[in-house]
ROTORZA-89210 format. One record per residue: residue number from 1; residue in three letters; x, y, z of N, C-alpha, C in turn. Coordinates in Angstrom, 3 decimals. Layout:
NUM,ALA,X,Y,Z,X,Y,Z,X,Y,Z $
...
//
This chain:
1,UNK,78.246,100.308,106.933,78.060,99.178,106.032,78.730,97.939,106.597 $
2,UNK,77.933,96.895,106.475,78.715,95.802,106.935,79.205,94.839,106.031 $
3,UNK,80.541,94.061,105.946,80.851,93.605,105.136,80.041,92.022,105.246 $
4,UNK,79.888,91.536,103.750,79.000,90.397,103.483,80.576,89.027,103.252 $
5,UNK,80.432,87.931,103.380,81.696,87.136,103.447,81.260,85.624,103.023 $
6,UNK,82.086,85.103,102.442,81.490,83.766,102.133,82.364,82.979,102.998 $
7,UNK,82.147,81.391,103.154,82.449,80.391,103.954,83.876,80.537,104.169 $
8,UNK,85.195,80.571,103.112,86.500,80.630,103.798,86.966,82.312,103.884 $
9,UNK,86.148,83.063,103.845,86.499,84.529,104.212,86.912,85.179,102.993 $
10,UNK,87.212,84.703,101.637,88.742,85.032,100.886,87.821,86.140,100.001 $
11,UNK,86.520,86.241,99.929,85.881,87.570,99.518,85.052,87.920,100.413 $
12,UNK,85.044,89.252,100.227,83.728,89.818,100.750,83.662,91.212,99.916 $
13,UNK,82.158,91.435,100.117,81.279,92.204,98.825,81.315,93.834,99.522 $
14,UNK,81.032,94.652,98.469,80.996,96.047,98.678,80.101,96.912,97.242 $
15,UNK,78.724,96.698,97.868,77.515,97.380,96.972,77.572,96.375,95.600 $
16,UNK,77.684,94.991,96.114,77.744,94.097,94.824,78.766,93.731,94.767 $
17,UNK,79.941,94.249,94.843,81.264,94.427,94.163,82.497,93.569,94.755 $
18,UNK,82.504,92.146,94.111,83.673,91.200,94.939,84.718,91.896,95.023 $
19,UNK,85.474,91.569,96.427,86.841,92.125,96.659,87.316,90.864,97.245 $
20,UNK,88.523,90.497,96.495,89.307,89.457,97.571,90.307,89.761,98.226 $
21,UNK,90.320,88.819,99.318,90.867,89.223,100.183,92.199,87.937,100.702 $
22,UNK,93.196,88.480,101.320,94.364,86.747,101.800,94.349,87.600,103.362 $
23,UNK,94.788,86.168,104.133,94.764,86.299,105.714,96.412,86.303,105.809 $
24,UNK,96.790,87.399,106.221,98.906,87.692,105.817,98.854,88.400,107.150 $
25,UNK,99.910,87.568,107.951,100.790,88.449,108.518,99.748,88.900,109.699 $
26,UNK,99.131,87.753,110.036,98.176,88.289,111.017,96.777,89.429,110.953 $
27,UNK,96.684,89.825,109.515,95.621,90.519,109.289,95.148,90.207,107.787 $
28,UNK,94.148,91.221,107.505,93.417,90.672,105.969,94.720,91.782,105.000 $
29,UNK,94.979,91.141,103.989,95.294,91.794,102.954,94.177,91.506,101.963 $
30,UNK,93.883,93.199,101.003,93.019,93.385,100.169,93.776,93.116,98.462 $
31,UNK,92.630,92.625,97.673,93.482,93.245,96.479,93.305,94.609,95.942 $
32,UNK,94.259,95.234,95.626,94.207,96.529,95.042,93.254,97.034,94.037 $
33,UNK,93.632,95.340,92.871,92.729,96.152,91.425,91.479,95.871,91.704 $
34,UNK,91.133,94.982,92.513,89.439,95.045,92.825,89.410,96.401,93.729 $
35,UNK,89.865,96.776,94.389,89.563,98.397,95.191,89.432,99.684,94.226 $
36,UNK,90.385,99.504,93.077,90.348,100.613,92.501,89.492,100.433,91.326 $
37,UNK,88.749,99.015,90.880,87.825,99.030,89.942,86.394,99.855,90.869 $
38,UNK,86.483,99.014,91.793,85.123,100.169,92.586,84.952,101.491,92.604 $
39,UNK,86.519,101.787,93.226,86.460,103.681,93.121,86.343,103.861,91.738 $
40,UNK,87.054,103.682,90.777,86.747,103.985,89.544,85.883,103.131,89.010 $
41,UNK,84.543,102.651,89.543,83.288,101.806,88.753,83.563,101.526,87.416 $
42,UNK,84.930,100.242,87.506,85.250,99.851,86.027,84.632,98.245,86.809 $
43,UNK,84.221,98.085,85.299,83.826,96.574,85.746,85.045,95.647,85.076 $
44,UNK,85.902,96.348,83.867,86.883,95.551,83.546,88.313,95.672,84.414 $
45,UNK,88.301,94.325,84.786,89.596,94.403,85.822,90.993,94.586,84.947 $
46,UNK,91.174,94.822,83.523,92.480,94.842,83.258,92.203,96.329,83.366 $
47,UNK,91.268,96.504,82.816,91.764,98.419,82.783,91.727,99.269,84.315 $
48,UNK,90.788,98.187,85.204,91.648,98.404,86.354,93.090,98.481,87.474 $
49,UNK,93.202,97.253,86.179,94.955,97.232,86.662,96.048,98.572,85.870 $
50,UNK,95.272,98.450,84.791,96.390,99.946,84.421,95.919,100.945,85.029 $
51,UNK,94.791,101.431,85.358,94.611,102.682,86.490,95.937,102.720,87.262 $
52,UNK,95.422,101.377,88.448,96.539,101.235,89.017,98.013,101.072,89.025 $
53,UNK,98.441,100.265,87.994,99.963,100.863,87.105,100.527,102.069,87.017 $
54,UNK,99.367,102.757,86.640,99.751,103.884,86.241,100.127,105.358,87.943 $
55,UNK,99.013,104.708,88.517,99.034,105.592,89.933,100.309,104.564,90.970 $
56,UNK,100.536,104.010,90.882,101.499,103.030,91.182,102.528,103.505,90.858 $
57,UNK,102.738,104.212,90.119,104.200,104.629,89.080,104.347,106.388,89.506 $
58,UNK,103.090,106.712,89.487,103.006,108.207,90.020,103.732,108.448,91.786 $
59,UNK,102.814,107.548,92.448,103.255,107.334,93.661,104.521,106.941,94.106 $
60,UNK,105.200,106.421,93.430,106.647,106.155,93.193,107.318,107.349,93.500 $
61,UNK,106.561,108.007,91.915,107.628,109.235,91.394,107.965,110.447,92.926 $
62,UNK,106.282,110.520,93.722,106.215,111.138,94.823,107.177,110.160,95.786 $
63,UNK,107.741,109.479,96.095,108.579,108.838,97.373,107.129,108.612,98.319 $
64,UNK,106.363,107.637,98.078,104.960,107.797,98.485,105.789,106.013,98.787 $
65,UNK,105.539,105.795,100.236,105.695,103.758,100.579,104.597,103.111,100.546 $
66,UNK,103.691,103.900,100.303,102.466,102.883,99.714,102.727,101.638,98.611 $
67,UNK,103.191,102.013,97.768,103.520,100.640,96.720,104.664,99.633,97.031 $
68,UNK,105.781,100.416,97.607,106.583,99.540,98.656,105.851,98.484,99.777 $
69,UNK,105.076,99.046,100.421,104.301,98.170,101.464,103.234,97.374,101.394 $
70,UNK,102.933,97.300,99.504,102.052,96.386,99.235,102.905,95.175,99.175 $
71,UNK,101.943,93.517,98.994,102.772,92.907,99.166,102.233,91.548,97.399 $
72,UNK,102.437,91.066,96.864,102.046,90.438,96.122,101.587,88.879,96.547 $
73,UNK,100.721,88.702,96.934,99.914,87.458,97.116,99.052,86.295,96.205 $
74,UNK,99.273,85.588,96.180,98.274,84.205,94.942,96.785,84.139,95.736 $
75,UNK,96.138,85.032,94.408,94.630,84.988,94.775,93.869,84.916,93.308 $
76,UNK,92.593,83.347,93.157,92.060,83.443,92.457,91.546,84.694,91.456 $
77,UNK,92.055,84.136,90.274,91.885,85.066,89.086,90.219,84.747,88.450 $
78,UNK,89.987,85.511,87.975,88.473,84.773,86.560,88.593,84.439,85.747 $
79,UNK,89.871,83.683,86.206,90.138,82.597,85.009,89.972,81.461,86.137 $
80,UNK,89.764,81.095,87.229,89.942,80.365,87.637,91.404,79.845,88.955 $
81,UNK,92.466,80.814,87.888,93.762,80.191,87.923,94.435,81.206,89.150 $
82,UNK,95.093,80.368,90.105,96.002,81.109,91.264,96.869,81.966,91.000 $
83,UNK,97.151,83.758,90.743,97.995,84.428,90.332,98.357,85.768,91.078 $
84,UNK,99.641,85.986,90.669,100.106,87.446,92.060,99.643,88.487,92.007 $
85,UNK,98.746,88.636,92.859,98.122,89.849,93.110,98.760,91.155,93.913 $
86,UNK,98.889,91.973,93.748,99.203,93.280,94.337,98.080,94.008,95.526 $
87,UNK,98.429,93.022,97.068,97.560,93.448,97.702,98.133,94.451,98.866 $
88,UNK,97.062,95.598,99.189,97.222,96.150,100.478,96.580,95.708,101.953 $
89,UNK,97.380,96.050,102.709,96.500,96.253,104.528,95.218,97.460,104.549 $
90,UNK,94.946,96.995,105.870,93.693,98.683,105.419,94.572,99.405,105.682 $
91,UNK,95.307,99.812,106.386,96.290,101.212,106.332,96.506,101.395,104.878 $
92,UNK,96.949,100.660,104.301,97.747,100.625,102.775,96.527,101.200,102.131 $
93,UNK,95.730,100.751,102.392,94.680,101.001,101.076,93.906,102.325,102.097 $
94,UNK,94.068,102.592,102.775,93.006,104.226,103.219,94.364,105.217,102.688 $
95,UNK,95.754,105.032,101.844,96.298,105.825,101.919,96.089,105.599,99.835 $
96,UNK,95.910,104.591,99.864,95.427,104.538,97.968,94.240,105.306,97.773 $
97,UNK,93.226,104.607,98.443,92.393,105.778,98.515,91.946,107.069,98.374 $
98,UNK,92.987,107.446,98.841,93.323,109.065,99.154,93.720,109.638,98.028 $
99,UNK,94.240,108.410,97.422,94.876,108.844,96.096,94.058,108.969,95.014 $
100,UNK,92.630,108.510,95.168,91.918,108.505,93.575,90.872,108.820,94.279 $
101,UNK,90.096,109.917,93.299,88.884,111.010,93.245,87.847,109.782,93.218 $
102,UNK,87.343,109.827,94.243,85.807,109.307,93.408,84.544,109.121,94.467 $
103,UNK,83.478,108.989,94.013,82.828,109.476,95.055,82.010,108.235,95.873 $
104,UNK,83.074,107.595,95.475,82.749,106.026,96.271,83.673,105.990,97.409 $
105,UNK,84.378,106.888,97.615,85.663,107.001,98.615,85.418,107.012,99.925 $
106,UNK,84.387,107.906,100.182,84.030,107.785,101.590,82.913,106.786,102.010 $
107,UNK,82.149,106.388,101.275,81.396,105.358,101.759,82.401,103.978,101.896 $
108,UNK,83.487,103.850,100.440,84.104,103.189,101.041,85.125,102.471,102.266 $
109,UNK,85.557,103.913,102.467,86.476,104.005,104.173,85.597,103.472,105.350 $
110,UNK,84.397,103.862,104.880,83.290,103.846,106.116,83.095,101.942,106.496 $
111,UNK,83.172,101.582,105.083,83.060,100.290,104.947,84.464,99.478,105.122 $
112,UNK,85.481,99.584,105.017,87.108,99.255,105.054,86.976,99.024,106.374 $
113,UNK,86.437,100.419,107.191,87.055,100.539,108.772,85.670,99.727,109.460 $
114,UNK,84.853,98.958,109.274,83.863,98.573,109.420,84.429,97.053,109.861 $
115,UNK,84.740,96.443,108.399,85.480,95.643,108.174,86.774,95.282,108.987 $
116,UNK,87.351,96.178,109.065,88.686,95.736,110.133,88.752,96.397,111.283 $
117,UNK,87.791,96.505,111.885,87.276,97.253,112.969,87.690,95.979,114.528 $
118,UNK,87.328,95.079,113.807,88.234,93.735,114.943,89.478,94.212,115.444 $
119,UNK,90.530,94.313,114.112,91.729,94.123,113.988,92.114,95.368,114.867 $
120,UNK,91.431,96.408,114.417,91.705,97.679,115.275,91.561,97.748,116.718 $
121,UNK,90.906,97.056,117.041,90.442,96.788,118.640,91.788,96.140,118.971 $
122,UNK,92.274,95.076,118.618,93.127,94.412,118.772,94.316,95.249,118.408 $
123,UNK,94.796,95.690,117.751,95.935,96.831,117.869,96.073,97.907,119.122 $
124,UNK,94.681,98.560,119.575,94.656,98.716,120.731,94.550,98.629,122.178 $
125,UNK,94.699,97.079,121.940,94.557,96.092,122.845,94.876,94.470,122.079 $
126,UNK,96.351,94.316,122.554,97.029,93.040,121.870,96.311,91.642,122.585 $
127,UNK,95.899,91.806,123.728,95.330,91.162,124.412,94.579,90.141,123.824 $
128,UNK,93.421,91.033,122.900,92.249,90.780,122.182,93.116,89.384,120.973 $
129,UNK,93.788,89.962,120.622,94.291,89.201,119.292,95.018,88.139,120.174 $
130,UNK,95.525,87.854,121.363,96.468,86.646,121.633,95.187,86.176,122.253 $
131,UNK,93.987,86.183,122.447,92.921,85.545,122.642,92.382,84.677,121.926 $
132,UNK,92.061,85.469,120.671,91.501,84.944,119.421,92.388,84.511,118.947 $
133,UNK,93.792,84.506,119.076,94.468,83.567,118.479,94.647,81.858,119.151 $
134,UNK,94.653,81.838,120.650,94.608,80.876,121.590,92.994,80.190,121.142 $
135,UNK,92.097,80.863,120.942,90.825,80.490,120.452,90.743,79.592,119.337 $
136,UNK,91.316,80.279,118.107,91.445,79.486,117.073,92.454,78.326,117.203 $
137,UNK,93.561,78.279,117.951,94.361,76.921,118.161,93.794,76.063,119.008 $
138,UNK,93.013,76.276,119.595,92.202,75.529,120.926,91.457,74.717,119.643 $
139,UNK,90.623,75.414,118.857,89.471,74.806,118.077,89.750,74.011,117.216 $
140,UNK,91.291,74.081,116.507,92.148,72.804,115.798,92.640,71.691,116.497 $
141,UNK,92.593,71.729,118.120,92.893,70.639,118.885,94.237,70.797,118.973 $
142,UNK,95.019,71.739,119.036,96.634,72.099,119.750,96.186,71.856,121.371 $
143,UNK,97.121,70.966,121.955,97.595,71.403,123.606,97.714,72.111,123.989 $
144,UNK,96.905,72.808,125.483,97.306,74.075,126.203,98.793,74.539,126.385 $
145,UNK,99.895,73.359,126.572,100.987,73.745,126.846,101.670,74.341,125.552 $
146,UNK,101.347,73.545,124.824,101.714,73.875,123.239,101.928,75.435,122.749 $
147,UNK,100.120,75.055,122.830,99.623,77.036,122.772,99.858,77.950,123.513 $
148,UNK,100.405,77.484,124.462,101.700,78.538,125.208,102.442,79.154,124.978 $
149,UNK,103.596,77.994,124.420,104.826,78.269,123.541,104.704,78.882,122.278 $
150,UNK,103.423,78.773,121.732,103.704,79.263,120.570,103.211,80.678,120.403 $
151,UNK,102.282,80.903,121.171,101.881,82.461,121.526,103.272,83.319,121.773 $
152,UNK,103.931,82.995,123.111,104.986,83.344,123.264,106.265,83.696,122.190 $
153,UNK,106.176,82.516,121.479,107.334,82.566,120.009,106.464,83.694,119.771 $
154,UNK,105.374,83.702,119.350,104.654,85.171,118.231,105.038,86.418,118.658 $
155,UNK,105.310,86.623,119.960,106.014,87.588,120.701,107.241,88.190,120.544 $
156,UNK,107.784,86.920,120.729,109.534,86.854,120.823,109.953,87.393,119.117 $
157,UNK,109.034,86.993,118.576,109.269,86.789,116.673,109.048,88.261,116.419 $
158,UNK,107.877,89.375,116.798,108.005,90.616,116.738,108.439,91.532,117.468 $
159,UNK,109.425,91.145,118.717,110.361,92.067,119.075,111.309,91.666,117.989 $
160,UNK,111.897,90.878,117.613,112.949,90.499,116.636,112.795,91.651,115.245 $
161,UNK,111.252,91.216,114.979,111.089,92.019,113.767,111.247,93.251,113.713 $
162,UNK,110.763,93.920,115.159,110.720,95.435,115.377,112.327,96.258,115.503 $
163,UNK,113.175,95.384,116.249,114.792,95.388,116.917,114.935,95.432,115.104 $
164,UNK,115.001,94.801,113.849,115.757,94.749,112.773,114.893,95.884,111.917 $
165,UNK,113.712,96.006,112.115,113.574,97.461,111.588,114.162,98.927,112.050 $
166,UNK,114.466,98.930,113.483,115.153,99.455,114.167,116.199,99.632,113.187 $
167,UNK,117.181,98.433,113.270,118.443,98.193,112.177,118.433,99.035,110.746 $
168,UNK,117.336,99.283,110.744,117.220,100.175,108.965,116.519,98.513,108.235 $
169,UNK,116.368,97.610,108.224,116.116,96.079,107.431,114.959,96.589,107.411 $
170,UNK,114.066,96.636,105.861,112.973,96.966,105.338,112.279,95.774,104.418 $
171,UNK,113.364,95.172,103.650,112.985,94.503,102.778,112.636,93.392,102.968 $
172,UNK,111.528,92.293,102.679,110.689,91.665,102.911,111.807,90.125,102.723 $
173,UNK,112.815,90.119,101.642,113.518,88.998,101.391,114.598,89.469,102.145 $
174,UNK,114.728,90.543,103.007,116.193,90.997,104.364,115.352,90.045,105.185 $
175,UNK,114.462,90.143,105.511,113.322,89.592,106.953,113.888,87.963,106.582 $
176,UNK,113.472,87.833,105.605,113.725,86.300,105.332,115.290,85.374,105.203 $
177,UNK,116.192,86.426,104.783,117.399,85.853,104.852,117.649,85.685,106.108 $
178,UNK,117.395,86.885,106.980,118.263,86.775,108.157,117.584,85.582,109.052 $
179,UNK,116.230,85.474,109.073,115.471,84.701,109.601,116.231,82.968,109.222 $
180,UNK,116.323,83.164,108.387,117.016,81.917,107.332,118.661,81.538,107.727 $
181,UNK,119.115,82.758,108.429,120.451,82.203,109.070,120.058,81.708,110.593 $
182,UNK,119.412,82.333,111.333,119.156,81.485,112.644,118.874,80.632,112.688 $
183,UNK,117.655,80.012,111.810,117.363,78.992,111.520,118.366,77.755,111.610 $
184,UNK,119.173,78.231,110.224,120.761,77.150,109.802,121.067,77.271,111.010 $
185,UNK,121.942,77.994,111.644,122.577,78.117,112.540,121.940,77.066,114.122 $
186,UNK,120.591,77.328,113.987,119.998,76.012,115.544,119.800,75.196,115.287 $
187,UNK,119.485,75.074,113.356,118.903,73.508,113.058,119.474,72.989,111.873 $
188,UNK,120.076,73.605,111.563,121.246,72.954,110.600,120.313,73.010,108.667 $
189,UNK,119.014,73.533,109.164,118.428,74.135,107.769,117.823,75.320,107.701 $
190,UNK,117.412,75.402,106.679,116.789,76.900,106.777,114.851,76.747,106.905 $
191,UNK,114.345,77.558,106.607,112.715,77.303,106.779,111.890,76.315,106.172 $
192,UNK,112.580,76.812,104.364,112.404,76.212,103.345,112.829,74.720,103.330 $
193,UNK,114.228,74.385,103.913,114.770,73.067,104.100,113.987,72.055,104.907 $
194,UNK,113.465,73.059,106.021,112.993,71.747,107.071,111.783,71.560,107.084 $
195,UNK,110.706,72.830,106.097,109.517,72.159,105.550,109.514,70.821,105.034 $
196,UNK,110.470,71.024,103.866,111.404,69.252,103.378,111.307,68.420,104.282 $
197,UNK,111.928,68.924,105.521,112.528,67.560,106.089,111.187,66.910,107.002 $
198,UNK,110.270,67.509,107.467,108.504,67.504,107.436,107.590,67.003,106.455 $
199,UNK,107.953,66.981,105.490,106.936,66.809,104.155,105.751,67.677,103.972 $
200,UNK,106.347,68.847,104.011,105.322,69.875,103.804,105.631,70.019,102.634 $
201,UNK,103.986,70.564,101.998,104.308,70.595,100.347,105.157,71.670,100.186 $
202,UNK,105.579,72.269,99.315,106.677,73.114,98.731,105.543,74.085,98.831 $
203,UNK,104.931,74.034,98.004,103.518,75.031,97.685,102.431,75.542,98.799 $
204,UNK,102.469,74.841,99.484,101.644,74.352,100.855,102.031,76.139,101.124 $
205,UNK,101.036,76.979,102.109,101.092,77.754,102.468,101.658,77.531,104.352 $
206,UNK,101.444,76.228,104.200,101.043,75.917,105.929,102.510,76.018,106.272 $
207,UNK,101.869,76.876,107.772,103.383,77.945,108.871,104.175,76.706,109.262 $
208,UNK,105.702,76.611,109.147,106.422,75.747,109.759,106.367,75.457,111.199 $
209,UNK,105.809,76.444,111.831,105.983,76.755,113.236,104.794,76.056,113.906 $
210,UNK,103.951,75.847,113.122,102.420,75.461,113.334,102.971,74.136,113.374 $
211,UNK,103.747,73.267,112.715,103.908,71.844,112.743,105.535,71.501,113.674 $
212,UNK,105.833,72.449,114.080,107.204,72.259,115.098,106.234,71.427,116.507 $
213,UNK,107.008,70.610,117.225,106.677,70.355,118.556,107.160,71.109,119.430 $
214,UNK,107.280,70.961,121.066,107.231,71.928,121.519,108.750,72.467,121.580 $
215,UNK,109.472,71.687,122.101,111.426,71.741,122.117,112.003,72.259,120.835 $
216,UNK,110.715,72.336,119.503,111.388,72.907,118.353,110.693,74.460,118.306 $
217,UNK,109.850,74.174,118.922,109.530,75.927,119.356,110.351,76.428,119.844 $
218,UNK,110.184,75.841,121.292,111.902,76.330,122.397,112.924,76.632,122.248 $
219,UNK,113.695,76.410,121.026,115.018,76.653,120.352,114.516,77.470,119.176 $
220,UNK,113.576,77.090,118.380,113.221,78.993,117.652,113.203,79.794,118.430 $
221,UNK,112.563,79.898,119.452,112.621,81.095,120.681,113.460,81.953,120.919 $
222,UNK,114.278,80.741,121.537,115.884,80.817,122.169,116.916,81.571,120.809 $
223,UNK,117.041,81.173,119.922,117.696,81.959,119.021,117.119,83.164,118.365 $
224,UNK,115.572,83.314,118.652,115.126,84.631,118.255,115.691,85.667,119.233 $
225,UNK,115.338,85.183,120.206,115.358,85.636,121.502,116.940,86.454,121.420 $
226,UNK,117.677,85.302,121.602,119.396,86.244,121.920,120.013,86.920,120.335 $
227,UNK,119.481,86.530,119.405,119.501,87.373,118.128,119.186,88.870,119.230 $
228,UNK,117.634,88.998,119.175,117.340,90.448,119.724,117.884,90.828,120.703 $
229,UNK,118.830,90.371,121.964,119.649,90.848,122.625,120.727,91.444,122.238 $
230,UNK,121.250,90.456,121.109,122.782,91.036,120.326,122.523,92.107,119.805 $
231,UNK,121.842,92.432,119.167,121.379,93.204,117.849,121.222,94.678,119.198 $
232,UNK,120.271,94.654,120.159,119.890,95.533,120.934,121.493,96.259,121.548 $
233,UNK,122.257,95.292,121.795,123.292,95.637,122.385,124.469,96.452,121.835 $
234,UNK,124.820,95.911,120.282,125.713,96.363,119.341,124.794,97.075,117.969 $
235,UNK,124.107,96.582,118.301,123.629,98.075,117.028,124.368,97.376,115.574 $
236,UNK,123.792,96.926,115.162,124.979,96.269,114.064,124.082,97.702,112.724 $
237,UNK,125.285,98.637,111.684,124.464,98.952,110.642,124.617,98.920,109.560 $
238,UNK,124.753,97.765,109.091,125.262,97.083,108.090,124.309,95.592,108.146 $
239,UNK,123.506,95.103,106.750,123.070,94.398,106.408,124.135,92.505,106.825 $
240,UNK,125.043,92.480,106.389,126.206,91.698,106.830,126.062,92.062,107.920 $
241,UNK,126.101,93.678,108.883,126.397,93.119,110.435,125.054,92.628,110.854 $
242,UNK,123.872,92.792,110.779,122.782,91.846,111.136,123.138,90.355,110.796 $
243,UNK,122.892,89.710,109.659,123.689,89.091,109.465,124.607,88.215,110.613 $
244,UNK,125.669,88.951,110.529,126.309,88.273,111.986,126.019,87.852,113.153 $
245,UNK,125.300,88.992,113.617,124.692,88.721,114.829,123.284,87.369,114.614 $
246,UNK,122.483,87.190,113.479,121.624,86.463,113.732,122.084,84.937,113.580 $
247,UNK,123.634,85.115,112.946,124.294,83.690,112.953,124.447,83.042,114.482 $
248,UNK,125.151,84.114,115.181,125.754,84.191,116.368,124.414,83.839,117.444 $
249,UNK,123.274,84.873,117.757,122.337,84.261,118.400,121.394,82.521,117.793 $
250,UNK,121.334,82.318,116.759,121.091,81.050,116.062,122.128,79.865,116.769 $
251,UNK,122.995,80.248,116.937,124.589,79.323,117.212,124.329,79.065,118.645 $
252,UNK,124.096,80.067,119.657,123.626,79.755,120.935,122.586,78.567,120.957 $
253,UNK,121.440,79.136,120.306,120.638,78.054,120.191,121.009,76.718,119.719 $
254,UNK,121.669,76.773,118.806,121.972,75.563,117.826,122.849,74.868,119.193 $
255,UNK,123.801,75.253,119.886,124.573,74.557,120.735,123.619,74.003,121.692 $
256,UNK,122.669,74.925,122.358,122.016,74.776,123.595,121.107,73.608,123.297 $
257,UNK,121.226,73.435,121.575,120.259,71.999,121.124,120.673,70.873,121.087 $
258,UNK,122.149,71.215,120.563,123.345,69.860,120.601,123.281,68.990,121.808 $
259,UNK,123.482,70.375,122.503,123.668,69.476,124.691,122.247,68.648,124.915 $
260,UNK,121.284,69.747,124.248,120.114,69.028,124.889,119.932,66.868,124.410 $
261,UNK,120.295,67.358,122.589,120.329,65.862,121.810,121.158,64.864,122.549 $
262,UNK,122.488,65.391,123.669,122.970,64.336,124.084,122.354,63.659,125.142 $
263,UNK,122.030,64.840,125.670,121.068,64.157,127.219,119.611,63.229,127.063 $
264,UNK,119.473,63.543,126.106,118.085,62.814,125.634,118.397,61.664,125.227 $
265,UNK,119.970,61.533,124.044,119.753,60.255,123.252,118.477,60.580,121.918 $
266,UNK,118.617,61.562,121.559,117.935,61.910,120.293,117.783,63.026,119.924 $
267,UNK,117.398,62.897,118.912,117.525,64.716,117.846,116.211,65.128,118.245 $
268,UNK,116.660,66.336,118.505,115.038,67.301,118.548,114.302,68.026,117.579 $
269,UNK,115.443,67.416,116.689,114.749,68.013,115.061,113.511,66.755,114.958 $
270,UNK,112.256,67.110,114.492,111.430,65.930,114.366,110.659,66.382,112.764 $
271,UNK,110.742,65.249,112.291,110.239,65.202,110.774,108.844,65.002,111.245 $
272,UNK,107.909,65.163,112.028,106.509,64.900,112.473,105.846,66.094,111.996 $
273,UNK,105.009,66.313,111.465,104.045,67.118,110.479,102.531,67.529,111.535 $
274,UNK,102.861,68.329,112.561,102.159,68.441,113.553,100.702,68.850,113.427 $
275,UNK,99.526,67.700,113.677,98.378,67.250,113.666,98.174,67.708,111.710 $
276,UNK,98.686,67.294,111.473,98.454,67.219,110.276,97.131,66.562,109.281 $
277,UNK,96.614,65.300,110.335,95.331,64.848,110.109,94.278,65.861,110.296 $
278,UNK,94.215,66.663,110.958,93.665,67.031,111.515,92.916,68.895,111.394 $
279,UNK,94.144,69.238,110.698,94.842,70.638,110.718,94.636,70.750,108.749 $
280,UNK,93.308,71.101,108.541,93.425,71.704,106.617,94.276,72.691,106.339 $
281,UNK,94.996,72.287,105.211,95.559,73.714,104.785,94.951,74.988,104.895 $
282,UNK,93.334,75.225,104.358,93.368,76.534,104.105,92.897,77.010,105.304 $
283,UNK,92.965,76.286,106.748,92.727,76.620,107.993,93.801,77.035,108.483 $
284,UNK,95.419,76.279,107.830,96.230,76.557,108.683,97.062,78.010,108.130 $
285,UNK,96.291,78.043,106.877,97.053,79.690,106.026,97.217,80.583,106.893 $
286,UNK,95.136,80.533,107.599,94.859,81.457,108.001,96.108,82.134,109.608 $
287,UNK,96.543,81.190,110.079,97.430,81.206,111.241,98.515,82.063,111.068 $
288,UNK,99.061,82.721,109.578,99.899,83.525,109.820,101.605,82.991,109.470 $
289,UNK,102.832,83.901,109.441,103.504,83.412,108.884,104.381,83.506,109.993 $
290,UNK,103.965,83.916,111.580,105.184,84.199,113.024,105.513,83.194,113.307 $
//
C-alpha cells in the first residue's frame, strides 16, 4: 500500500482514514489515537483516546517503554485548534500494534513499513539521510560551506546524545538541561535565551541552529564535541556528574570564543535570524531539532 500525502506532508491516508503525522527528530512521528481508531475502526476519536488510555496504562503496568518513548507533539485537532498529541515513531507504533487485536494489523504494518521505508534505507545507510539532508538545505539557499558545518554539528550532536545515553540520561528534559548548560557555558545563554536574543518567536518551532552563522556553529561543535570527550573519559554516573562535565566542555568553548571576540574586535554571538526571508517556518520545522 502506498501512502497518499497532502502538500505539507502533516497527513497521510490509510483505506480513507486520516493519520497525522509531525517531522521530529529527524523522522515522521505518528499520532497514536488516529492509529488505534483504525485498528479498532472507531470513527470517534475520543473513544479512541480512551482505548488508548486505557492500553497505555496496561503497558505501563507490564514495564513495556513504549509509552515512555512516545513523545507529545501540537498537531491539529477537529476543532481546528493546535493540541498535544501523544505521538509514536514507526518502531513505537509496530510495537502498539502488537498490542491490539485487530484485523487491520497486518495490512497496516505492511503500510507503516511502506511509508517509512525511506527512513529505513537511511538507517542502513546514514549516507542516504546526510544527502537528503544537504539536498533540502541546498533548496532553501544555505551556502555550501555552511552546509558543511552544519551536517557535521548533526554528527557531533548524536555522538553527544548516544555518549549520555551511555550515561544512563533517558529523559527527554535530562537531554535538554544538560544541552542548556553548554550552551550557558559558550554563550552566556541557554537555547531558549538566544532564540530571544535572534527574535525567534517563542512559539516558532524553527531550529536555533538553522539560524546560527557559521563561527556560531563552530563553538556549538566545539563544546559538544569536548563535552563527549569528558564524559567518554570519566564516566560521570550521576545526573549532577553529567552536569559537570557539560559545564566544563561548554567552558572550553565559551573561552575558545572569548579569545576568538578579542582578535576579531567583535562578538560572535550574532542576533541575525539566518535567511529568515527566505526560510518559512513550516519548512524550517521540518529540519529537525540537532
Amino acid at each position: 500500500m502506498v501512502a497518499s500525502k497532502n502538500k505539507d506532508q502533516a497527513i497521510i491516508v490509510f483505506e480513507s482514514r486520516k493519520i497525522r503525522r509531525d517531522w521530529h527528530r529527524e523522522e515522521w512521528w505518528f499520532s497514536v489515537v488516529d492509529v488505534v481508531a483504525v485498528l479498532t475502526e472507531q470513527t470517534d476519536l475520543l473513544k479512541a483516546r480512551k482505548y488508548w488510555n486505557k492500553l497505555a496504562q496496561r503497558l505501563r503496568n507490564e514495564g513495556s517503554e513504549v509509552v515512555t518513548n512516545c513523545h507529545q507533539l501540537k498537531m491539529e485537532a477537529p476543532d481546528g485548534k493546535m493540541r498535544k498529541t501523544d505521538c509514536a515513531n514507526t518502531e513505537g507504533l509496530f510495537r502498539i500494534i502488537q498490542s491490539i487485536p485487530s484485523p487491520k494489523a497486518e495490512p497496516f504494518k505492511r503500510w507503516l513499513a511502506a511509508v517509512g521505508y525511506e527512513r529505513v534505507q537511511e538507517i542502513e545507510n546514514p549516507e542516504l539521510a546526510q544527502e537528503r539532508m544537504k539536498t533540502l538545505y541546498e533548496q532553501k539557499g544555505y551556502p555550501k560551506d555552511w552546509i558543511d558545518k552544519r551536517l557535521r554539528g548533526m554528527a557531533i550532536r548524536q555522538n553527544l546524545t548516544d555518549e549520555w545515553r551511555a550515561r544512563g540520561i533517558q529523559a527527554q528534559q535530562d537531554y535538554a538541561i544538560l544541552t542548556a548548560e553548554i550552551s550557558r557555558a559558550t554563550f552566556g545563554m541557554t537555547p531558549g535565551e538566544y532564540k530571544k536574543h535572534k527574535n525567534i518567536p517563542a512559539k516558532s518551532k524553527a531550529n536555533l541552529r538553522d539560524n546560527m552563522t557559521d563561527l556560531e556553529l563552530i563553538f556549538t561543535m566545539l563544546g559538544e564535541k569536548v563535552t563527549t570527550e569528558i564524559s567518554r573519559q570519566e564516566k560521570p554516573e550521576t545526573f549532577p556528574g553529567n552536569q559537570q562535565v557539560a559545564r566544563r566542555g561548554g567552558k572550553v568553548a565559551g573561552n575558545a570564543r572569548k579569545d576568538t571576540e578579542k582578535e576579531l574586535g567583535r562578538s560572535v554571538i550574532s542576533t541575525e535570524n539566518y535567511l529568515s526571508d527566505q526560510f518559512p517556518e513550516n519548512e524550517q520545522d521540518r529540519l529537525g531539532d540537532n
